[in-house]
N, C-alpha and C positions, 0 to 999 in steps of 0.2 A: 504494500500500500504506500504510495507515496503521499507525503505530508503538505498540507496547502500552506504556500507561503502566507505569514502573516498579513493584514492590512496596514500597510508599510504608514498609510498618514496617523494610525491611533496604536501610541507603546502601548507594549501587552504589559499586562500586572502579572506579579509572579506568585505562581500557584504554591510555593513553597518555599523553604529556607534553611539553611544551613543550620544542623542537627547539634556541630560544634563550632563554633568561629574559627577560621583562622588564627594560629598564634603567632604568623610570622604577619607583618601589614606589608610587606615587600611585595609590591604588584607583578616581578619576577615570578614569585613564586604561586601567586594565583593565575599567571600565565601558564605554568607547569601543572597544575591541578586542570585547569579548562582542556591542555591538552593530552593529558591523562587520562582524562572522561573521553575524550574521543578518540582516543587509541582505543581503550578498551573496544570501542564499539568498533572501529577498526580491526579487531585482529577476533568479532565473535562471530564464528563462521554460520551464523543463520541470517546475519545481518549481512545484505546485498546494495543495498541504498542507505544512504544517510544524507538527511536535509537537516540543518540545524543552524543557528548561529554563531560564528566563532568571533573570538576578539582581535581585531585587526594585527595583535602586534604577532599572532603566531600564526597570520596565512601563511607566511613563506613556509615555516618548520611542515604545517599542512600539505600545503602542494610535494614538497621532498618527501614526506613519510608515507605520501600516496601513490607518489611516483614508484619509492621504493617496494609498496609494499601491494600491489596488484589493486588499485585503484587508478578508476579514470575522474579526474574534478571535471563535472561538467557546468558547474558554477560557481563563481566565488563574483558575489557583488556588494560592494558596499552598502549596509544602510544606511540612509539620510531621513531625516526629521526636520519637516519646516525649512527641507534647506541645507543642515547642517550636519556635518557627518557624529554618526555615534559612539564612535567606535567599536563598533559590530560591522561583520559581511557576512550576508546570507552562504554559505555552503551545501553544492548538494553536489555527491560522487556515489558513484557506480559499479562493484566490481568490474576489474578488467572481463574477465569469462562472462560476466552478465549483460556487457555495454552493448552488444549489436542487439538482444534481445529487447533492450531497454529503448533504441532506437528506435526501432519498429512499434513498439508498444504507443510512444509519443506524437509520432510521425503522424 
């Protein structure tokens, strides 16, 4: 099932929240946590598509560890609000084995 992008003019509210705070405030290191969450889903072999939002500072480490790891990005877009960038870009990739199937399916 693929996931509908958000309605890009109204921020979504967040359905939940952190169990325990971070103890480090190093925005580093909630960049390593955000791409942590998405490796896992990266590397759980029932998982073929992932749409999600990621935080702009770890597209690149994104695009490399999907290159590397049998993923096709077939989107990585900035979000903007009123204008203004959020620091968020939409992501949505594909297994490699799954991308021609995915094609057809969209087409």
């Amino acid at each position: 099932m693929i996931d509908e992008e958000p309605d890009a003019e109204e921020p979504q509210e967040a359905s939940f929240g952190l169990a325990c705070p971070f103890l480090n405030s190093d925005p580093v290191f909630a960049q390593g946590v955000a791409f942590g969450t998405l490796w896992s889903r990266m590397r759980d072999p029932e998982c073929d598509e992932i749409t999600e939002y990621i935080l702009s500072e770890i597209e690149e480490q994104v695009r490399v560890a999907a290159s590397r790891t049998g993923w096709n990005v077939i989107e990585l877009k900035p979000w903007e609000h009123e204008g203004k960038e959020t620091g968020w870009v939409f992501c949505r990739m594909v297994r490699r084995e799954k991308y021609e199937a995915w094609k057809e399916a969209v087409a």
